[in-house]
Phi, psi and omega in degrees: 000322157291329169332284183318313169282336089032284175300269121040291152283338170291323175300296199288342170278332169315299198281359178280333190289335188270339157260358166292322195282329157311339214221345128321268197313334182283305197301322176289323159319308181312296187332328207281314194285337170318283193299301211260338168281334178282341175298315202291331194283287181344288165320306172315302178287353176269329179281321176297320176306331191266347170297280207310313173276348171277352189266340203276312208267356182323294191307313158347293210278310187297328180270000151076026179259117210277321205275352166276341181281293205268016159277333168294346192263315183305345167278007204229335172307000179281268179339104185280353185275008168258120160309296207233169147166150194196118157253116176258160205273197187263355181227044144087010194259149166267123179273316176226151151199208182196176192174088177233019155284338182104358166274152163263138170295131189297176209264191181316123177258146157240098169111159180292143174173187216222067194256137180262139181225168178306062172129005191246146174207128184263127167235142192241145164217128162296137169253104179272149177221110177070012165096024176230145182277160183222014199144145144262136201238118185223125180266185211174092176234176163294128192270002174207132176304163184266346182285310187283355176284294177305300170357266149310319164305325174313319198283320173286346164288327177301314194318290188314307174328293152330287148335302175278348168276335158334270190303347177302297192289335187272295218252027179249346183270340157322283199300331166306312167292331174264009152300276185356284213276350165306294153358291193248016170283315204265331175256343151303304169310307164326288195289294213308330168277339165278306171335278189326279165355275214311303220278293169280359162291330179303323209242346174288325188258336156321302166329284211300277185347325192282279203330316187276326162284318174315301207299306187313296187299303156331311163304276176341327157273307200296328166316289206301316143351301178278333188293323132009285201304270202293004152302323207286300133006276177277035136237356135315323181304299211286336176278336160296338167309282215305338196269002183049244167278006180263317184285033132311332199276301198271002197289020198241309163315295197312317172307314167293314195292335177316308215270337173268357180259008166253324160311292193315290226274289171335306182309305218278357189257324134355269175335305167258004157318325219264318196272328169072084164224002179264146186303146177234166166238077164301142163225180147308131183193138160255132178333296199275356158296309180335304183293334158277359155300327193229013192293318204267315132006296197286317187283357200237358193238354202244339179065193201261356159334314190262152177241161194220131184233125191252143145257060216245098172270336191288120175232011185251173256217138147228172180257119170199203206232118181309333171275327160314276196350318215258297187288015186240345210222304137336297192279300209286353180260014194270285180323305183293302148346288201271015190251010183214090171294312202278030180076167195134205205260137164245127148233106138338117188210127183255142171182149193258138201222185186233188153179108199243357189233158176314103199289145207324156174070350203243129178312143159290336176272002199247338216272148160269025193349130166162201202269136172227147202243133191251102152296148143230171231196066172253139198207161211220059194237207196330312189059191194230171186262157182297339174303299159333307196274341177253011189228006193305301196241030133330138175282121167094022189244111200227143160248005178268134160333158181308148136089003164269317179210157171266003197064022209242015202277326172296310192305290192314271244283332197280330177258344142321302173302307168328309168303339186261354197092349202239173195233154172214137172252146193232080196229114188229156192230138161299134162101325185287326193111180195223142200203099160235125200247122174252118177263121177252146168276142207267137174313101149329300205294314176300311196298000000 
């Protein structure tokens, strides 16, 4: 919303700066035009003047009379704007004049005409008698008075003045303005990058808010659940006692139900992995041994459709509990196998990391700046949509056919880790593949 207003005031000191310089550029034009029309007037009137002394001394000139000749030209010395005046006779000799400009009037003229000098203007007129000439009359004025001269300059000097503090201030206020709106161009983008920050620290502590009523609750059954589980059990124990010798008939029912009352007990411990209620052994373990340990596992369980690139950079120690660890590392080169049916690359990459700012997804309140062990997990098959991907380590939420998964392999890895302390990331492209990266804290004490 500032912006548009910014923009806005900038058009408009442009366009007060584009008529001061119109209204400058106009003044000098008047000035100019002004000057030449007071010339052209100027001229015009010296010229009627100099017919009148030409018509008045013609009796003069014939009677060859010098003192009737200088009382007409001495009468026109009232007009301060004439300088010069001279009349002469018909073979070019001056009978009268007059001369307070500091120029001397040129010498004998012949015939009428119009010469301009600096600052000056000479008009020559003939004196005719009876259609014949007999003499000439040449005035000699100023083409501008020296007062309207100061005048004018003044006001056009005031004008520029103007004009250029005119333009001074508009284009310091030009420049004031697009700081402003760079300014507030700049805190706009700002708050619009904290909105964003905000929007996803928000929808980051909802998960958690979600994740965590799930978990209580999936705990809370799966407790009771198992506890269930190991009535059932131990009074199988007991019917196989009591049946002695008998328990040949039934021992293949009493097996099934045993084996199915252990997928439960696997389930409920999913379940509280998920919930991170399950007892852990944390130990010391480096990432990248691990993974070469179980390497030969990973290769027998992903089959040979896939080829696997290992990348295991990582020396520094984490504490977790080493057999999740393995089964958190399994399902995930599992997840990647089945995200490539028709085969392709799994990589595996171990690397030790720093992490002073949050990793994509991971709430800032939850979060820990120190040293970190980086799992990554990558495969370069089907990938997910951002729904898909944000809704990935739900309990029970499978994009695999009925009877292919249970949705719970991501919940267990996402509440191990969480339970381990450490973060997990999910970053998928459709078509492209999935890059799931687990950050573990690095073991202090091994270090």
């Amino acid at each position: 919303m500032t912006m548009p207003t910014s923009r806005g005031g900038s058009l408009s000191v442009m366009g007060t700066l584009a008529a001061a310089v119109v209204l400058l550029v106009a003044g000098v034009v008047i000035a100019v035009y002004e000057e030449q029309l007071y010339s052209t007037q100027q001229v015009k009137n010296v010229h009627e003047q100099a017919q009148i002394l030409a018509a008045s001394v013609t009796a003069a000139i014939l009677f060859d009379d010098r003192r009737a000749a200088q009382e007409y030209v001495d009468a026109l010395t009232a007009n301060p704007e004439l300088q010069a005046a001279g009349v002469y006779n018909g073979f070019g000799n001056m009978l009268a004049g007059f001369d307070r400009g500091g120029k001397r009037l040129p010498g004998p003229v012949n015939g009428a005409g119009t010469v301009f000098g600096q600052g000056y203007v000479d008009i020559t007129v003939t004196a005719s008698q009876n259609g014949a000439d007999v003499g000439t009359v040449v005035l000699r004025a100023v083409t501008e008075p020296l007062q309207r001269r100061y005048a004018r300059h003044t006001g056009l000097i005031l004008l520029v003045t103007m004009g250029t503090l005119m333009i001074a201030v508009l284009s310091f206020s030009q420049r004031a303005l697009a700081r402003r709106a760079q300014q507030l161009s700049s805190v706009n983008m700002r708050l619009q990058e904290e909105m964003e920050e905000r929007r996803k620290t928000e929808e980051a502590l909802r998960h958690s808010h979600k994740m965590e009523a799930v978990g209580q609750l999936s705990g809370g059954i799966a407790h009771d659940f198992n506890n269930l589980i190991m009535i059932v059990k131990g009074n199988l124990r007991l019917l196989r006692r009591k049946l002695g010798a008998e328990v040949k008939q039934v021992d293949t029912y009493i097996a099934s139900a045993d084996a199915a009352l252990d997928r439960a007990a696997n389930l409920t411990q999913r379940i509280l992995a998920f919930s991170r209620r399950q007892p852990l052994n944390p130990q010391s373990v480096q990432l990248s041994q691990l993974a070469v340990d179980i390497g030969e596992l990973i290769r027998h369980s992903v089959g040979e459709q896939v080829e696997i690139v290992t990348r295991l950079n990582a020396s520094w120690s984490i504490l977790c509990d080493v057999n999740q660890m393995e089964h958190v590392i399994l399902n995930l080169a599992n997840n990647a196998r089945d995200a490539m049916p028709e085969g392709g690359r799994l990589v595996i990459e171990t690397r030790d990391v720093t992490l002073s700012d949050p990793p994509p997804d991971v709430g800032a309140e939850s979060f820990i700046p120190g040293q970190y062990v980086a799992l990554s997990v990558l495969d370069h098959g089907t990938g997910m949509t951002d729904d898909v991907r944000r809704r990935a380590v739900d309990p029970f939420f499978t994009t695999k056919p009925q009877g292919k998964g249970t949705g719970l392999g991501l919940s267990m890895t996402f509440g191990f880790v969480r339970q381990s302390n450490g973060y997990l990331v999910i970053e998928s492209t459709l078509g492209k593949g999935t890059s799931i990266v687990i950050f573990m804290p690095r073991d202090r004490e091994a270090a």
